[in-house]
N, C-alpha and C positions, 0 to 999 in steps of 0.2 A: 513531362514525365512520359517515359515510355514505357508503355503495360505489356510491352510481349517479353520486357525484359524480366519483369517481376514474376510473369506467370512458372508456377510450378512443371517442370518436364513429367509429363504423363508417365506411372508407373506399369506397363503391360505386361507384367510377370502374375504368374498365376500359382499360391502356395501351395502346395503337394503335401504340407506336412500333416494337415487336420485328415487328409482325405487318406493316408496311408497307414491313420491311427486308427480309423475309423474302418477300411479295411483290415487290418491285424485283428483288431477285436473281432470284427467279423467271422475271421478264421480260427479262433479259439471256440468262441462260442460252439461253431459247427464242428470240429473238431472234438469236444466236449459231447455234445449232444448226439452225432450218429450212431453211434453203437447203440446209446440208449432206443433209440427210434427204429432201430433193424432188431433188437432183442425184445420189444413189447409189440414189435407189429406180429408176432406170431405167435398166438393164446395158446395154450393145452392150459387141462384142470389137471394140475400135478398131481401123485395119489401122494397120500397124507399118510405120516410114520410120527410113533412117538421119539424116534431117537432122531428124527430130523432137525439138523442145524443150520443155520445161517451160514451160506460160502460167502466168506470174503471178496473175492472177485469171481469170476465167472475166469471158466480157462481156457487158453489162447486156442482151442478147436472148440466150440457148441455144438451138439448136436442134435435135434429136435425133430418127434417123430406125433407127428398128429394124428388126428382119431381115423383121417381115413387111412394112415400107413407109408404117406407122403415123408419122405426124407431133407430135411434142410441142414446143410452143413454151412454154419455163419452166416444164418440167415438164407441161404440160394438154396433150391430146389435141386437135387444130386437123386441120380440112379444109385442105386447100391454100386454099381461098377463105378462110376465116378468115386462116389463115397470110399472106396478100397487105395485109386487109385491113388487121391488127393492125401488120404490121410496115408499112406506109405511113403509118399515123396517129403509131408512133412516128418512124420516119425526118423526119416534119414537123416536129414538135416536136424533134428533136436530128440535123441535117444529118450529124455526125460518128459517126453511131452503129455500134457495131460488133455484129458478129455473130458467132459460135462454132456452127460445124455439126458436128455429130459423127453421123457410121455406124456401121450394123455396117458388119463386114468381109463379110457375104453380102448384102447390100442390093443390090439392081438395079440396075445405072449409070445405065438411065432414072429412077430415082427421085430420086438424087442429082441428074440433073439440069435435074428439073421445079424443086427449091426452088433450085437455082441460079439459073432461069432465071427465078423471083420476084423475088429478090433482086435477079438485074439492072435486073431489070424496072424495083423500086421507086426502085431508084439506089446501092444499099449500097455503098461501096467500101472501107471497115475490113472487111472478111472475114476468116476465120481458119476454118482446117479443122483439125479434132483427131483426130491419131494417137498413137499410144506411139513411143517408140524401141525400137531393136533389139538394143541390148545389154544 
C-alpha cells in the first residue's frame, strides 16, 4: 500500500468570510454609537420649563454653550467666527436647516445671545432651544 497516495492534499486557504462579518458588525455598532458618545461627553444642566418636550432627534447642527461660555458646534470647540462661518456655509447648502442650542442653566444671557444673534444673522429660522421638563 502506498500512503502518500492516500494522504489528503493539505488545504492552505484562509476563510475571509467569519472575519468580514465580524468586521461589518464591528462597523454598525460604531456607527450606531458615535454620536451618542460625542453628544453625552459634553454635560450642561439644561434650565427646566413646564412646556418642555421630548425632541425627536436632535438636528443635524447642535449647538452647546457651557457654563464657562465655551462654544461647541457637533461637539468641536468653535470661536463665534468659526461658529458664523460653518453654519453660513451649511445654511447654503440646505435653506431649511435646523438648529438645536442647548445651555447651561449658569451661562450669561449675553452669551446665549451673541449665538442668537449669529444665527439671525445667517438667516436660520428652524431653531429649537433645549430644556428638561419640570416634572
Amino acid at each position: 500500500m502506498n500512503l502518500r497516495a492516500h494522504k489528503q492534499r493539505l488545504i492552505a486557504e484562509i476563510n475571509i468570510t467569519p472575519f468580514t462579518d465580524v468586521i461589518l458588525v464591528l462597523l454598525i455598532i460604531f456607527m450606531i454609537t458615535t454620536p451618542l458618545i460625542l453628544q453625552s461627553s459634553l454635560k450642561v444642566n439644561l434650565p427646566r420649563a413646564e412646556s418642555a418636550s421630548a425632541v425627536k432627534e436632535m438636528g443635524p447642527v447642535n449647538i452647546i454653550i457651557t457654563n464657562e461660555g465655551t462654544v461647541y458646534l457637533d461637539g468641536a470647540m468653535v470661536t463665534r467666527r468659526e461658529l458664523r462661518e460653518r453654519i453660513n456655509s451649511r445654511h447654503r447648502n440646505d435653506p431649511n436647516l435646523a438648529v438645536v442650542v442647548s445651555s447651561d442653566r449658569l451661562v450669561r444671557f449675553k452669551d446665549i445671545v451673541d449665538i442668537l444673534d449669529i444665527l439671525n444673522t445667517v438667516g436660520i429660522k428652524n431653531l429649537n432651544i433645549a430644556a428638561t421638563n419640570d416634572k
